[in-house]
C-alpha positions as CSV (number, residue, x, y, z in Angstrom):
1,X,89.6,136.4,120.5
2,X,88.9,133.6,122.3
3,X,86.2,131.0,119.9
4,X,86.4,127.9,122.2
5,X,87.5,126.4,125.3
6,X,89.8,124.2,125.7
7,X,90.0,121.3,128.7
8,X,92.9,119.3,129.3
9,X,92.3,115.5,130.5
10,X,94.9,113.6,132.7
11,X,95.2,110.2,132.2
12,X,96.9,107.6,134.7
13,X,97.4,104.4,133.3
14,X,100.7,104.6,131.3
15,X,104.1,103.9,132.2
16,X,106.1,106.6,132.8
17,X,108.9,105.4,130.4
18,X,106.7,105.4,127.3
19,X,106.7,107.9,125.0
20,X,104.1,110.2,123.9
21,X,103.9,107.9,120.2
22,X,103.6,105.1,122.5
23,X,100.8,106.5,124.0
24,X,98.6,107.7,121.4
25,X,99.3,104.0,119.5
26,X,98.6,102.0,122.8
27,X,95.2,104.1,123.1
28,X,94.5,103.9,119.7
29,X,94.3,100.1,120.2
30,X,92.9,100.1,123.2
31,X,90.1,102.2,122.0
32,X,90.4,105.2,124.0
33,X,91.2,106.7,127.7
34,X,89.0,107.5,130.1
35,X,88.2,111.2,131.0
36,X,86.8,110.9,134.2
37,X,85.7,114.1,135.4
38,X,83.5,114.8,132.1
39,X,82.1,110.7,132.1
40,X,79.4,111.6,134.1
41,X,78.2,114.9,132.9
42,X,78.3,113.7,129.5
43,X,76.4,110.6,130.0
44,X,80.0,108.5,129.6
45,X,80.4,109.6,125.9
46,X,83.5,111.6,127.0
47,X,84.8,108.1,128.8
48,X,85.3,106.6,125.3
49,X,86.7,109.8,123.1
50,X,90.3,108.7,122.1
51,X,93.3,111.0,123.8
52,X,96.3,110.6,125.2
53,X,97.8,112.7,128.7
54,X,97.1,116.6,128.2
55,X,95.4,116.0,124.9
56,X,93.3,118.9,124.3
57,X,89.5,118.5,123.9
58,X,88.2,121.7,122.5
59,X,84.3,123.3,122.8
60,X,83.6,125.3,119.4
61,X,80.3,126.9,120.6
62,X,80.7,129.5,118.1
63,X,80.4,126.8,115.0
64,X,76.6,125.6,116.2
65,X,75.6,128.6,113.7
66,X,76.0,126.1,111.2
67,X,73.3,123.8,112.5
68,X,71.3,127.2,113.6
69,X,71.3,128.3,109.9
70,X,70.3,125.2,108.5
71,X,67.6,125.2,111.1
72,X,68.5,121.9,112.7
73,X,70.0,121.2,115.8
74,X,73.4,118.2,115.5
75,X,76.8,118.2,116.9
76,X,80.1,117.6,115.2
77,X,83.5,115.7,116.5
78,X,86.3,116.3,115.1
79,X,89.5,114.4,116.2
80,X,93.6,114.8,115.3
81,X,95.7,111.8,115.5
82,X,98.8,113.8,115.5
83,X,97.8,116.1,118.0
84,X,95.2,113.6,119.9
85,X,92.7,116.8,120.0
86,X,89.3,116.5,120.0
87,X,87.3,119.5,118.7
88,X,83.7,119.4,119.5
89,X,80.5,121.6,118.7
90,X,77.5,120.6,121.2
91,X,79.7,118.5,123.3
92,X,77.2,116.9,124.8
93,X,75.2,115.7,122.6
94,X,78.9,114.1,120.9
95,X,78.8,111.9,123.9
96,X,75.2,110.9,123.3
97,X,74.5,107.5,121.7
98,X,72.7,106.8,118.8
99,X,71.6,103.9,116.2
100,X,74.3,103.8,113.7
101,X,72.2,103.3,110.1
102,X,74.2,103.1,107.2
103,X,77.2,104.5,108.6
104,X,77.5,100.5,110.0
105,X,78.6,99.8,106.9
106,X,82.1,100.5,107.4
107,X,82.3,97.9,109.9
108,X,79.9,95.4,108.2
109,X,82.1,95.5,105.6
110,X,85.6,95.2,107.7
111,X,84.0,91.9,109.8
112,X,82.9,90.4,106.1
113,X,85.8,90.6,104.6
114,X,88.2,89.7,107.7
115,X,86.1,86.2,108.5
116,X,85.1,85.2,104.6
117,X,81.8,85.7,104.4
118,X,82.5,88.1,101.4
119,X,85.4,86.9,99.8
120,X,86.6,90.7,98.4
121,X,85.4,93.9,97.6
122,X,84.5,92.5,93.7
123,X,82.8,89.3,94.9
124,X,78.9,90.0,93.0
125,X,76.3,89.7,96.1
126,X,72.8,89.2,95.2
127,X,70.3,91.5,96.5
128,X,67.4,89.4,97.1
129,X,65.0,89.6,94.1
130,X,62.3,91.5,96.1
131,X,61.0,94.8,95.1
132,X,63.0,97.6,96.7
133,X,62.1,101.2,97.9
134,X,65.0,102.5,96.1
135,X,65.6,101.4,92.6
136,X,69.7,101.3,92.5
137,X,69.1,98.4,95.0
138,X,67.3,95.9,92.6
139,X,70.3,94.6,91.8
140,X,73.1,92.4,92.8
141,X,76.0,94.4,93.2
142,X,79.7,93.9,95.0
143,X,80.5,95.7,98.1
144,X,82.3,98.9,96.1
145,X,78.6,99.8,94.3
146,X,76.9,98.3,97.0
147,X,78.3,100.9,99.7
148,X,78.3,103.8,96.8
149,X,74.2,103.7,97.1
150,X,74.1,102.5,100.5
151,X,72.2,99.4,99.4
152,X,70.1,97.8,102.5
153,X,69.3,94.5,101.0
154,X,73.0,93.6,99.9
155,X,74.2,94.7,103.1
156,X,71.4,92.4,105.2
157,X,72.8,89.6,103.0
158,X,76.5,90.5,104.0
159,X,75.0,90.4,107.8
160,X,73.3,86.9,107.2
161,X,76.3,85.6,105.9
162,X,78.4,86.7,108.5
163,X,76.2,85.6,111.4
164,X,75.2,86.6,114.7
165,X,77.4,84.7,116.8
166,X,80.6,86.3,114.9
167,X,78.9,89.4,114.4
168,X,78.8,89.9,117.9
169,X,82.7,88.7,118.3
170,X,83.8,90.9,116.0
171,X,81.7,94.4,117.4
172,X,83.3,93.3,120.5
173,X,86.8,92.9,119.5
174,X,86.5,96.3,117.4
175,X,84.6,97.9,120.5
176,X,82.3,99.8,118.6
177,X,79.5,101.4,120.2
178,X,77.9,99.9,122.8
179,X,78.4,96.6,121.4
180,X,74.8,95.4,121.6
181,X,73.0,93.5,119.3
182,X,70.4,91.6,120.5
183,X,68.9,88.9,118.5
184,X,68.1,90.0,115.1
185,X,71.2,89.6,112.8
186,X,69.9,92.1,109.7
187,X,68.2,94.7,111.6
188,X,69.5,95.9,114.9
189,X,72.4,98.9,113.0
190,X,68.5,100.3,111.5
191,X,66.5,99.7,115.0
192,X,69.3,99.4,117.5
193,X,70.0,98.2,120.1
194,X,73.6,99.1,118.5
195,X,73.9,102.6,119.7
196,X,77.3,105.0,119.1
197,X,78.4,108.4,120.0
198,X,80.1,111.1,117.9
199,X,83.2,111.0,119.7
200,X,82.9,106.7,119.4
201,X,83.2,107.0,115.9
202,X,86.1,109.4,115.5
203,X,87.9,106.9,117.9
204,X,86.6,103.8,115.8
205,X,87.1,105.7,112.1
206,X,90.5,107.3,113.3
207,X,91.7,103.9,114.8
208,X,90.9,102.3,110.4
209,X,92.4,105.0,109.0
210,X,95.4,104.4,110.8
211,X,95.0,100.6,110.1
212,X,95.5,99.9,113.6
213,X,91.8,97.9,114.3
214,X,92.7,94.4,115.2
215,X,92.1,93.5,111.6
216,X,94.3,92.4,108.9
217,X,95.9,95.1,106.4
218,X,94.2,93.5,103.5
219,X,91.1,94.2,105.3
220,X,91.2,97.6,106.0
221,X,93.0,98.0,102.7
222,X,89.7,97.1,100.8
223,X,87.7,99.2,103.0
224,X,90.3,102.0,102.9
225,X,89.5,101.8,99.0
226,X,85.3,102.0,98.9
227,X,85.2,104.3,101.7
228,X,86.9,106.7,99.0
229,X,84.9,109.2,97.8
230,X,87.2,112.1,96.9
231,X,90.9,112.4,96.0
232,X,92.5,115.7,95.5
233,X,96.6,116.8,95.4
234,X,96.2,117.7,98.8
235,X,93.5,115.1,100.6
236,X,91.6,111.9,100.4
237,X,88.4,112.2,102.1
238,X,86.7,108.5,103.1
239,X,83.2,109.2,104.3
240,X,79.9,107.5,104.8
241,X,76.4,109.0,105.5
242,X,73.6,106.9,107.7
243,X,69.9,107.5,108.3
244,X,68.0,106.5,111.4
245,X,64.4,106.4,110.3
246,X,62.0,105.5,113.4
247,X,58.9,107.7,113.6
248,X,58.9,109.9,115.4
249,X,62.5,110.1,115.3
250,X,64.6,111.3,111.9
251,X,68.4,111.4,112.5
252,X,70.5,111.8,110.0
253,X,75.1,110.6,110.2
254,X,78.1,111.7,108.1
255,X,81.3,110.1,109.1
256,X,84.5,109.8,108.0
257,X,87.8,111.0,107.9
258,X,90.6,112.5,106.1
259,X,94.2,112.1,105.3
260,X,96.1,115.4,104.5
261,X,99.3,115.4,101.8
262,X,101.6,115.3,104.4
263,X,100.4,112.1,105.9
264,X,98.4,113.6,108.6
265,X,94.6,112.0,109.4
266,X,91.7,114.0,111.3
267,X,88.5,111.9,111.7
268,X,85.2,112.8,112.1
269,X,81.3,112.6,112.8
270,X,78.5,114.9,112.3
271,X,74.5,113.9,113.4
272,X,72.0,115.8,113.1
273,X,67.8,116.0,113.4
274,X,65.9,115.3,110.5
275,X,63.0,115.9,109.4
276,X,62.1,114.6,105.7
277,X,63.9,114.2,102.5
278,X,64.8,117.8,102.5
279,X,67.5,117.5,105.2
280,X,69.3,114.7,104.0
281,X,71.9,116.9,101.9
282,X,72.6,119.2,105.2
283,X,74.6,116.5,106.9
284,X,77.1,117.0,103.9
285,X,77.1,120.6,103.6
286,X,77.7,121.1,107.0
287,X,79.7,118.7,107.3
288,X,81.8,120.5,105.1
289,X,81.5,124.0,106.2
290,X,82.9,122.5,109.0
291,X,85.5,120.8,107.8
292,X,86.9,124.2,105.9
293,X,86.1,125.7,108.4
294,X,88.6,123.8,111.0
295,X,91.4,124.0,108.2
296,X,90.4,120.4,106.9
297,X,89.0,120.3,103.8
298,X,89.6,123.9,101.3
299,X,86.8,126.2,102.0
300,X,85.0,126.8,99.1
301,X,81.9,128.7,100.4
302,X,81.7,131.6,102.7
303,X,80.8,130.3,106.0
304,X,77.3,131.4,107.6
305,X,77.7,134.1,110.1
């Protein structure tokens, strides 16, 4: 039986000559092809999702009963360096843009580490002194424990530190998103105007786990290491969750990726509505329902049917 449907992209711009390794390398860099003939249908979230020539990009309409059963509506992007195939459940809303929250912190970390403004991932950053909303942030912390509890106020310090001006180089140069900004250095990955798809941060995640973002290998080394949350004989997941918290609007991230014993790495993103503190452990379980279910991750539940 058919469970998806599969839609091959042509791409133009590659010489002839190269080879299909140099291909999927040269987009990697480059940060993705353009897929015309979905750009516009899918609000341009398609023109960023990172595949090579007759790379497949696969509709999984039949794995939404995830979201359904958990009684929230999300997509899910799934992408395969070594097959450049993009697996997708609500395709549409993949290609739809949102504020980043915590999930930022992969590349806060990658541009505070690559210009200085942290000096490694054991440098102690102080957290502020002020009262916090969550009590594993009242204290300084380096970036390892500080990206373990997601901790705001260290992270707003990294920002600061790093500065606007070379904040903005850097999102540019890693073309993350939609590379806006705008004038508040600390805030704008919790209010926007930084917006990014799905299928943006498999290309962006896939593109570290590699270590192929123009950054140095010490960099994404570090970042490699406190994006680590579980090790097994036969994966390494590296994942982080976000939170976009603007009344009347809950949204909730998990991102990440995962390298396989054999070498192999499939990255991916899950959003998903929210609607209180009850929700926030559904971007993980589905996440990983998902992930068994695609032959990523062991299944160790019986997926909803």
């Amino acid at each position: 039986m058919i469970r998806g449907v599969t839609i091959f992209a042509a791409a133009f711009f590659f010489m002839p000559t190269s080879t299909p390794d140099e291909q999927r390398r040269a987009l990697l860099l480059r940060g993705g092809a353009t897929v015309a003939a979905f750009a516009t249908a899918w609000h341009g979230g398609l023109a960023h999702a990172a595949t090579t020539p007759g790379a497949a990009i696969e509709e999984r309409a039949d794995l939404a009963r995830h979201f359904t059963a958990a009684g929230t509506p999300g997509t899910f992007a799934l992408f395969d360096v070594a097959t450049s195939k993009l697996t997708l459940v609500n395709g549409k809303r993949a290609g739809q843009r949102f504020v980043p929250a915590s999930t930022y912190k992969i590349p806060n970390s990658l541009i505070a580490l690559e210009t200085g403004a942290v000096k490694d991932i054991d440098e102690v950053l102080p957290y502020g002194g002020k009262p916090q909303r969550r009590q594993e942030w009242a204290r300084d912390m380096n970036l390892r424990d500080a990206i373990r509890v997601s901790n705001l106020p260290v992270y707003q310090g990294v920002a600061r530190r790093i500065g606007l001006a070379r904040m903005k180089e850097w999102i540019a140069r890693l073309h993350y998103g939609n590379e806006a900004l705008g004038p508040v250095v600390d805030r704008f990955w919790l209010d926007g105007p930084l917006k990014i798809s799905a299928i943006e941060q498999t290309r962006f995640l896939a593109r570290l786990a590699l270590r192929q973002l123009p950054l140095s290998a010490r960099t994404q080394d570090m970042v490699h290491g406190i994006t680590l949350i579980e090790k097994t004989p036969t994966h390494a997941l590296h994942a982080k969750t976000g939170w976009y918290y603007k009344p009347p609007e809950s949204l909730g991230w998990w991102v990440g990726w995962v390298t396989a014993a054999d070498g192999g790495v499939k990255s991916f993103a899950l959003n998903l509505d929210m609607h209180g503190e009850d929700d926030a452990p559904k971007r993980l379980t589905i996440g990983r329902a998902l992930l068994a279910e695609l032959g990523v991750l062991p299944s160790t539940a019986a997926a909803p049917r």
